[in-house]
N, C-alpha and C positions, 0 to 999 in steps of 0.2 A: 729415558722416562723411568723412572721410581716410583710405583702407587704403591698403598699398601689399603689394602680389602680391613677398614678397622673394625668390622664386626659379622661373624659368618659364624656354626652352628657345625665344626667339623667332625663331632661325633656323630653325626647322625649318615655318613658315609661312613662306612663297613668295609674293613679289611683292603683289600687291592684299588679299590676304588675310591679310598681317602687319597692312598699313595696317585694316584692319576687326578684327582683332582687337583691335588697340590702343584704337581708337575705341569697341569695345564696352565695353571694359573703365575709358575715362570715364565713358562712360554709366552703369556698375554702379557706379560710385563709386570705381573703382581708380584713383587720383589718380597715383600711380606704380610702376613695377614692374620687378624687374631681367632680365636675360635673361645665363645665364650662360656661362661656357669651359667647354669639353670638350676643345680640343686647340691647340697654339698654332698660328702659322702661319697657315692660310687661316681657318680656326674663327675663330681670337682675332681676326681683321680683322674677319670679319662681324658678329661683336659691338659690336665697336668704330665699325661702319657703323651698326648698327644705333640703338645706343645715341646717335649725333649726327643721325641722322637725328629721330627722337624726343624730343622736346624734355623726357618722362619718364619715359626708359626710361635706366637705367643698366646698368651693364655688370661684371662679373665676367673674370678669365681664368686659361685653367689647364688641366690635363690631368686626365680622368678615369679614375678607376683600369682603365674596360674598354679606355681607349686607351694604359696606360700603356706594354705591350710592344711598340706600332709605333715608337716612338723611341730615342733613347740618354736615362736620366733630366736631366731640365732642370739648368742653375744656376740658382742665385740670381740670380743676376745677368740670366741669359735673361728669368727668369720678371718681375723685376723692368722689364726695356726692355720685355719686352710689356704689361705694367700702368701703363707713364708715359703716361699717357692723362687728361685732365680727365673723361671719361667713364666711367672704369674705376674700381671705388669698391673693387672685392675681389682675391681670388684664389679660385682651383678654380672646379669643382669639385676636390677631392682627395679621396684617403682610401682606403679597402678594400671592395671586392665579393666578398667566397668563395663567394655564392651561383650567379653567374654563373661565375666563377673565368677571366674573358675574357682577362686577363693573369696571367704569373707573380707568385704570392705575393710573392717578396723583389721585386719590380721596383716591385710596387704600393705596399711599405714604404718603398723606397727615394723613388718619386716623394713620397709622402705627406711623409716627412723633408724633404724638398727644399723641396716648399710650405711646410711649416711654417715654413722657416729665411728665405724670404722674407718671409713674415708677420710674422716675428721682425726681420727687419730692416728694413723699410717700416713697421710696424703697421697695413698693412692687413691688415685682417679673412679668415680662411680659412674657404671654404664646403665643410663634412664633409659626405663621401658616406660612409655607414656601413649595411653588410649582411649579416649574417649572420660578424660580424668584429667582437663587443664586446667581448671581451677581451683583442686586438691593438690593436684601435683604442684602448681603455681604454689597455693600458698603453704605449701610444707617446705619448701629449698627455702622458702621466703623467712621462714620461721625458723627454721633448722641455721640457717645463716648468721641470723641474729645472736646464736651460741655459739658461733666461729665457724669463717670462711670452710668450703671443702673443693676439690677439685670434680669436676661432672661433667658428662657428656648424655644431652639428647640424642637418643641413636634414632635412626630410621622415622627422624624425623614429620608424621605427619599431623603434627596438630595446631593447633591457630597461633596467629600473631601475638597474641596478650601474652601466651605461653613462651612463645620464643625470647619476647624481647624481657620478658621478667626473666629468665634464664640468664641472658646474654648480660643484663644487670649484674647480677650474682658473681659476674665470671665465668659463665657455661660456655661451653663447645655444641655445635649444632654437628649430628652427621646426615647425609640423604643416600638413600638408599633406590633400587628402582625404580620404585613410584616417582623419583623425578622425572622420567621418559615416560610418563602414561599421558596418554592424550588426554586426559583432561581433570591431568595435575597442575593446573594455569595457576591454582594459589600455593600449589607449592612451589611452584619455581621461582613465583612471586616472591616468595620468605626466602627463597634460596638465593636471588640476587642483592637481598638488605643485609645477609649475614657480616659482620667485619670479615674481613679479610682473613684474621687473623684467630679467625675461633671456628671456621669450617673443616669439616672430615667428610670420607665418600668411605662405605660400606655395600655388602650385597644382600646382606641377610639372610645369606641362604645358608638352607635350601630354598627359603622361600625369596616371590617378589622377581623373580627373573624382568630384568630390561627390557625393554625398547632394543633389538628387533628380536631379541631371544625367548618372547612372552608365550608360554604352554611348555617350556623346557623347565627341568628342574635347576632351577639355581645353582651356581658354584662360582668360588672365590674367582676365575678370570671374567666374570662378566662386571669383575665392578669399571674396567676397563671402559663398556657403553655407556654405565653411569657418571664418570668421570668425564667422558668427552660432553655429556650433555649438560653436567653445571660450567664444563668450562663455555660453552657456548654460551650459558645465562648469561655465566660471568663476564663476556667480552674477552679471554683468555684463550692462550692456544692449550692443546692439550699437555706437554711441556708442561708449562708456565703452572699449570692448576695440579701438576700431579707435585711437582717440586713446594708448593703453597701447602697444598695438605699432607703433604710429607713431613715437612717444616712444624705443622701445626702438631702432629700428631707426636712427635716426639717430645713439643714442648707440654705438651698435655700427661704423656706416661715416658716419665723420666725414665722409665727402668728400662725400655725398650730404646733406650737412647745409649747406655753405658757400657 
């Protein structure tokens, strides 16, 4: 079995205990796993630290929509010097938070645009943060599209049908994160069994969102392992079958982690 954890938060483990999460997360069979941006600058280094220390931990960078009003919004070009990295396979997080609402609305659209236009001109892959903001988020890929194609992944998937499948149009990638094992995630695993085949990822998101049976622990990259067994089980799939699919998946999506 080959999984790989495509979206975890590994700065937020401190010194000895990044090193043991990592290691546990071979043990559970997490063969590799990314650890992503939240804000450029000091964030994006320690990624970038992180991600060469780790001989299979790659790396993301990018601004999250709750950090997006502490700066002036990125260029292209910013976002791009901070991604020339052998070790940087993405960008973002990016995207929309109204449930939080931690930054201004239009700042959050505008950062979101911005990532997306680096995406659009690297083809590196954009990691969507989407919350309580499907019909914005919907119709900005929607629009942004329309000026040429870009590579994207919905992570931690928990928002409606209209959003998924206007994604999956575009050419997006879906990931599910623990919330597929909550007892009464029945519409997510609902979306989680329509996804193609062929555009699915599993993530842990942690530190947050720990699985099904691991729920009041703090999250770490080996539990994406319970999440993994639980969409193969949506999906009619042995656990095998489903780690080799999103493994499959995950490199066609961030070439760089492929080469």
């Amino acid at each position: 079995m080959y999984l790989i954890d495509s979206h975890c938060h590994l700065d937020h483990f401190q010194g000895e205990e990044q090193d043991a999460a990592v290691a546990r997360a071979h043990a559970a069979g997490i063969a590799e796993m990314v650890t992503i941006g939240t804000r450029l600058g000091a964030q994006a280094q320690a990624v970038r630290d992180i991600a060469t220390r780790h001989a299979h931990v790659w790396g993301t960078v990018g601004i999250h929509p709750h950090n997006a009003g502490e700066r002036a919004v990125p260029t292209v070009e910013e976002l791009l010097r901070e991604a020339d990295h052998p070790r940087i396979i993405g960008l973002g997080e990016s995207g929309l938070d109204y449930f939080y609402d931690k930054s201004p609305r239009p700042v959050q659209q505008q950062g979101f645009r911005a990532h997306i236009a680096a995406a659009r001109a690297s083809g590196l892959p954009l990691v969507v943060h989407a919350r309580d903001a499907d019909a914005d988020i919907a119709a900005i890929l929607t629009e942004e599209h329309g000026a040429g194609a870009f590579p994207f992944l919905l992570h931690c998937f928990s928002s409606g049908a209209d959003l998924m499948r206007t994604a999956l149009g575009l050419g997006g990638y879906i990931s599910f994160s623990g919330m597929l094992t909550f007892p009464k995630s029945d519409a997510i695993r609902e979306m989680a069994a329509e996804v193609p085949a062929d555009r699915l990822l599993v993530e842990t998101d942690s530190p947050y969102l720990a699985p099904v049976p691991m729920r009041g622990k703090r999250c770490e990259p080996a539990y994406v392992a319970h999440t993994a067994a639980r969409l193969a089980e949506v999906r009619g799939l042995s656990l095998t079958a489903l780690a080799d699919l999103t493994t499959a998946n995950f490199r066609r999506l961030f070439p760089r982690a492929a080469a």
